[in-house]
N, C-alpha and C positions, 0 to 999 in steps of 0.2 A: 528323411528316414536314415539311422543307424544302418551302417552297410557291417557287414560280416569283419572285412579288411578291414575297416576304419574302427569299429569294435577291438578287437584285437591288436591292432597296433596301438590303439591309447593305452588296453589295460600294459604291454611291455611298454611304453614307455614310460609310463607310472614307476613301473619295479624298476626297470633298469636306473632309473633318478634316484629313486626313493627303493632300495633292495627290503629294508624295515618297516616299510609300510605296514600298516595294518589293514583289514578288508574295510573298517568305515573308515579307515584315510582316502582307499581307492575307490570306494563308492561315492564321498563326500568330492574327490575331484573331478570323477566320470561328470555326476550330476553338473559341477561348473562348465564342464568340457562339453557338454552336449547339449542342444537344443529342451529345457523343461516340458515344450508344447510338441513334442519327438512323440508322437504316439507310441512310438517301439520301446523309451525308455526304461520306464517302469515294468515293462514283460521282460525286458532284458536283465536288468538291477534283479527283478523277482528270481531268477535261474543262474543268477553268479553266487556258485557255491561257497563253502566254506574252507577257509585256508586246510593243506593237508601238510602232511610231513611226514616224508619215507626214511629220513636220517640222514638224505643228500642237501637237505634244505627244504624250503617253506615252495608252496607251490599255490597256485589258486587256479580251482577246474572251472572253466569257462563254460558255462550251461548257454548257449543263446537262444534257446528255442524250447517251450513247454515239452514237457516227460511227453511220452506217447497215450491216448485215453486207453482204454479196456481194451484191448483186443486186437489193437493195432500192433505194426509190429516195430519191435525195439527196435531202439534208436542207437546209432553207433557210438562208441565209449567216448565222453567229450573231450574236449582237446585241454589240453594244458599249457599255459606260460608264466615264464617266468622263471628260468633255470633249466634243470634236466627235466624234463618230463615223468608225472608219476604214473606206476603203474595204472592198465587199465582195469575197471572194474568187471568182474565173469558176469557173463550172461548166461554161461548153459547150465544146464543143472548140473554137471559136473563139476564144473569152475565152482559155482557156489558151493557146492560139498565142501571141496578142495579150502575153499574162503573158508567156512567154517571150522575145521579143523583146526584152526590155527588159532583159534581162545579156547578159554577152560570153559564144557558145558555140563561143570558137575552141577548138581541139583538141576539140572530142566526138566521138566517130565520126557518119559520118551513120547509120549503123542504129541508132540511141538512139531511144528512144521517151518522149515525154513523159507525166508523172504525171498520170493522171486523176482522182485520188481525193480525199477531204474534207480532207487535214490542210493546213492554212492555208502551215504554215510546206512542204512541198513544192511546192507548187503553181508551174506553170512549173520547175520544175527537167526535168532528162534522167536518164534511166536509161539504161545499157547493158549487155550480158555482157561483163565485163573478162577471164576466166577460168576455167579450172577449179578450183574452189575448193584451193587447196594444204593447206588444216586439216581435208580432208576425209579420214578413215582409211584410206579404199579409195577405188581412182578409179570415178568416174562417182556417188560419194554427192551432191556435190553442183555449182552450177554457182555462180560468183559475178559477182554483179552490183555494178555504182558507181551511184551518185546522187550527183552535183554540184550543191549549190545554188547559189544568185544569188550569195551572197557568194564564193563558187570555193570553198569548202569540199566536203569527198568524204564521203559515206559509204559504205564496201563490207560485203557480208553476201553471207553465201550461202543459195541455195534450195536443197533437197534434190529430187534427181532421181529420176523415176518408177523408175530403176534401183536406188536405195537402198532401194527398198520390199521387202516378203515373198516369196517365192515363191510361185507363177510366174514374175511380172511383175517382181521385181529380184532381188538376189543372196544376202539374208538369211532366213535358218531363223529363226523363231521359239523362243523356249525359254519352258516351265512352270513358271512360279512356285506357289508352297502356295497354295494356296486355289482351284487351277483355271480359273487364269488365266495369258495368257500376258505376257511383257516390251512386247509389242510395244502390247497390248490395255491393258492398264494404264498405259503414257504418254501414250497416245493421251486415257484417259479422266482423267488429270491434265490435259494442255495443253488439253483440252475446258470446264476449271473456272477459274475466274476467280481468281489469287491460290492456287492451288496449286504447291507445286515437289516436289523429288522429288533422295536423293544414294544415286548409284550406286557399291557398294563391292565390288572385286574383284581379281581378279590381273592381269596385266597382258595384253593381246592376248586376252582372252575377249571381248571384242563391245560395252564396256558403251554407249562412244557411237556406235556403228555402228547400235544397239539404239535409240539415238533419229534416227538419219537416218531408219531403216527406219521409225519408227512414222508420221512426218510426211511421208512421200514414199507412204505407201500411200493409192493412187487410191479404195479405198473409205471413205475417212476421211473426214468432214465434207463428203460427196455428193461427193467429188471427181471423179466423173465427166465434168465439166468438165475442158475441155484445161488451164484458167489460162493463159489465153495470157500474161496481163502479169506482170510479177515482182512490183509490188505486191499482186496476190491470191493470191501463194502465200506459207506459213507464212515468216517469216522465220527465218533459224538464224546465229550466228556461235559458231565452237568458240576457246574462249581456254585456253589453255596456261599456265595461273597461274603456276608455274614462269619463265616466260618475259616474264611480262608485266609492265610498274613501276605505280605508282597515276596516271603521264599516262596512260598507255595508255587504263587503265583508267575513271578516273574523268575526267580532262578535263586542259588547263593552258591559261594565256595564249601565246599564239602573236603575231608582227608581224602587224599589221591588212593586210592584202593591197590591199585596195581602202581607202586614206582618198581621201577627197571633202572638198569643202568642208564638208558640213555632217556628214559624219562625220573627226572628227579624231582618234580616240581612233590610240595609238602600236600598244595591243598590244589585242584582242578575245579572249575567252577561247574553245575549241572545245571541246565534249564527249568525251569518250571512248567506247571503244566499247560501256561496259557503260552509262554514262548516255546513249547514244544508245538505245540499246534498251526503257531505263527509261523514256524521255520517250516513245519511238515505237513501243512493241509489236515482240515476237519471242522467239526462243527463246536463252539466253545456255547455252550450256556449259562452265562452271567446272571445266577438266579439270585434274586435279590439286592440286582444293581446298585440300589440306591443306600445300602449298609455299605456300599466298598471304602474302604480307605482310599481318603484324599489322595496319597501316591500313586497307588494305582490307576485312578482315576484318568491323571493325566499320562499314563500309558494307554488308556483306554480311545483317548483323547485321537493319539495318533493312529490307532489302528484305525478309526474311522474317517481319518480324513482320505482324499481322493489317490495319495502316494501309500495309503498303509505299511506303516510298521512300526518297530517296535524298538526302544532304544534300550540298553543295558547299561547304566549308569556304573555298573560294580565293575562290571567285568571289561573295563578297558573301555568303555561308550560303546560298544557293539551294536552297528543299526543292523534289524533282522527284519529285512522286507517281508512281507504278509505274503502268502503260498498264495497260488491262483485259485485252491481252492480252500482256503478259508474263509469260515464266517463268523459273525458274533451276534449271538442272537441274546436279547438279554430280557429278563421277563420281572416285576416287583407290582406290588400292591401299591391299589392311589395312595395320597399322600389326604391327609381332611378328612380321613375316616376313622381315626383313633388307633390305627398299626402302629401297636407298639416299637418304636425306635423308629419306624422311620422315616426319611427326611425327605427334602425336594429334589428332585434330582436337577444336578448342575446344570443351567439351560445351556451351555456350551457344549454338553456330552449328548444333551436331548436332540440337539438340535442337526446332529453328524448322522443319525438314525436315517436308513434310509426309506422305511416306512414305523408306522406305528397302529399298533391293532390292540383295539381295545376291547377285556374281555367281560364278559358278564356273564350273570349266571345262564344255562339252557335248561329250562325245564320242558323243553319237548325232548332234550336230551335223556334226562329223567326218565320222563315218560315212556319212552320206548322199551328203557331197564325195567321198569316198573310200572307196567300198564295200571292207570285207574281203577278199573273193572275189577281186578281180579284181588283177593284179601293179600294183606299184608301181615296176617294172624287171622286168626279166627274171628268174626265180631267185627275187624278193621279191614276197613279196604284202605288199597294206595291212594285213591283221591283222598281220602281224608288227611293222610301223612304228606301229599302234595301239600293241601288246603295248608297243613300247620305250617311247612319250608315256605311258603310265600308269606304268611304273616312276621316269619322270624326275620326276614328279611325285608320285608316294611319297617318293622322295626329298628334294625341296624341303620339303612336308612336314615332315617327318623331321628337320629342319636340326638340333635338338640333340643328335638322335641321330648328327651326325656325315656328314647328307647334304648334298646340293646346295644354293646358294645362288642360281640359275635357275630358272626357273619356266615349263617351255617353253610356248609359248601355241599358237594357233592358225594366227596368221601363223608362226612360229615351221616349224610341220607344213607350212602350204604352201612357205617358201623349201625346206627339205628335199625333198620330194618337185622341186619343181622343180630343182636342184642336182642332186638322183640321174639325173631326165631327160634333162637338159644337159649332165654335166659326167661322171654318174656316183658310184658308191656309194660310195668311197672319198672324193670329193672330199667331197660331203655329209656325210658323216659326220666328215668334217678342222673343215667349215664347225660344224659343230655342237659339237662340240668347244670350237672358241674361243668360244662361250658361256657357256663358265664359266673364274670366273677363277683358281682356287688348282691348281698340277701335281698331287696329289692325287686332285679331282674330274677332271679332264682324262682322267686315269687310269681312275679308277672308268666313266666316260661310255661308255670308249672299250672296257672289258670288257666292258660292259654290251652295247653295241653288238654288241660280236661273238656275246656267247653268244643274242642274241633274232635276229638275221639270220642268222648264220652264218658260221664263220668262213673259209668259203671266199666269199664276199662279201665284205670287209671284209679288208683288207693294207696295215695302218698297224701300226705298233711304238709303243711309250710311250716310245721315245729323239727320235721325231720333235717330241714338244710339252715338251721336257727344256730 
């Protein structure tokens, strides 16, 4: 085991040889210098900060030991080597005031709340709720919040809201996984382990990351009995749309230095991305649509889930950014042999780092409970019968070689329809449903379909209307 002394005197005599070191110089020689099978390592590597600079020179804050959890009480300001020692960072709410003061907080709203917590690099920054998270599946999953540091740099991420939880208390059914466990109990007891991830694979609109708001917004998870009044002590989550996203996003680029000063001159300063903000700072990343990511990314991907997690910085000087103790990756995509447009097989090299896999399908007693059988769905239509039709539409998908549908109707899918039939009526629903699929053909088949499960004095559309 790494001793505290023995800690310590490597990372000074690193600097004192090497004064120019960079942090993946002295990480990349620690790693030589120490035992790989050092069970301490990796916890230790995880909490050695990032270089700082007070103007006396470069400094690196030695973290040896995990932040304190909820409630415990603060840890004293870490030690420093490697020259003069830098300021410590405030703990009282005074000292943070004090810290704050000292950047510009024009434009913040005044109901921002200042960071109370241990990480160096927040400290004096502002938080505020910017919005209702828009990557959130369903509204009210989650709320998003900003953090603006000193340098005017933003980070947004959203918290999952006690409304995303299970029922009662938010709007999600739990589903049964084999073994006698449920979706919700099983990610819960991943994002509970330190360096576990988990890739959700299923059709589309079945629940898969609705299924992680819900596990982390539920109040009996990790004593949550507690309001959480601050947004730092609730789990963090941001859902990335891989698809949509390029490797700045993702990983980081050089941006124009915002604030140069005299003694900072540099032209451009590099910013993090959203998935290496998360890596440096603890939270939950959702990799929605894994299997769209660009190849480069990929193999960042790659590291994060091996047993050392992190993350390398090819741009910015090689910069390795150990994985936070509490970060996860949860990543969720459609099978591959069902006709999903664009996408591919996922690399069995990235499949295979996954530390469970859950595979989703549709729940129609989930359904069901939204929309009891029994009771109409219109006037004339009861739900079993619009059940009756979701299970054939989905034989059919299914079915695609044999000449079926190329849709896949999901859940949201069943709520527009029923609200459509509400609103607008049965006809119109059923028109709406219809342009779901793309070939005249299916259009057709959808549309007889429709009529022989409802009825066809419900339903007074012709197959010359979709011609």
């Amino acid at each position: 085991m790494v001793s505290e002394a023995e800690w310590k005197q490597a990372i000074t005599d690193i600097l004192t040889a090497s004064p120019g070191a960079s942090r993946a110089d002295i990480i990349a020689l620690l790693k030589k210098q120490f035992d790989k099978n050092d069970a301490t390592l990796g916890e230790r590597l995880s909490y050695f900060a990032e270089a700082v600079n007070d103007g006396t020179g470069k400094h690196y804050v030695l973290r040896s030991a995990p932040r304190p959890s909820r409630g415990a009480p603060a840890a004293p300001a870490p030690a420093t080597v490697g020259g003069v020692p830098g300021p410590s960072a405030p703990t009282t709410t005074a000292q943070i005031a004090a810290s704050t003061r000292k950047y510009d907080t024009d434009g913040i709203p005044d109901d921002s709340v200042m960071y109370e917590g241990n990480d160096q690099r927040l400290i004096g920054s502002r938080w505020f709720k910017a919005e209702e998270n828009p990557n959130a599946t369903k509204k009210g999953n989650s709320a998003l919040w900003e953090c603006r540091f000193r340098d005017g740099s933003r980070w947004q991420f959203g918290v999952p809201t006690r409304e995303a939880g299970p029922r009662p208390l938010g709007h999600y059914d739990v589903r049964k996984l084999p073994g006698k466990i449920t979706d919700v109990s099983l990610i819960q007891e991943i994002l509970s382990k330190e360096g576990l991830s988990c890739l959700m694979v299923g059709h589309t609109g079945v629940g898969k990351t609705s299924a992680v708001y819900a596990a982390m917004a539920d109040p009996k998870w990790e004593g949550a009995d507690s309001p959480h009044t601050k947004p730092w002590d609730k789990p963090r989550i941001y859902r990335g749309v891989m698809s949509n996203m390029s490797k700045e996003q993702l990983i980081g680029q050089f941006i124009p230095n915002p604030r140069q000063t005299e003694t900072d001159k540099r032209t451009f300063i590099w910013q993090d991305g959203i998935l290496t903000q998360m890596v440096r700072y603890g939270g939950v990343f959702i990799a929605d649509e894994i299997n769209f990511t660009q190849p480069d990314v990929n193999v960042a991907m790659n590291s994060l889930l091996d047993d050392d997690k992190f993350i390398i910085l090819p741009e910015n000087n090689g910069e390795i950014v150990p994985a936070h103790s509490k970060f996860h990756l949860i990543a969720a995509m459609n099978p591959t042999g069902f006709g999903y447009q664009g996408t591919v097989k996922l690399n069995d090299a990235l499949k295979s780092r996954f530390s469970y896999t859950i595979w989703y399908t549709w729940a129609p007693e989930v359904e069901k409970k939204a929309y009891p059988p029994g009771e109409d769905c219109v006037p004339g239509i009861k739900f079993s019968a619009v059940h009756t039709l979701w299970g054939k539409l989905r034989n059919g998908f299914v079915n695609q070689a044999a000449g079926g549908f190329s849709y896949a109707v999901g859940y949201r899918d069943l709520k527009a329809f029923v609200s459509n039939a509400t609103t607008f009526g049965t006809d119109a629903a059923v028109a709406s449903l219809i342009m779901l699929f793309d070939e005249a053909e299916q259009k057709k088949a959808v549309l007889q379909m429709a009529k022989d499960v409802l009825g066809g004095n419900n339903v007074h559309i012709d197959d010359s209307d979709f011609e």
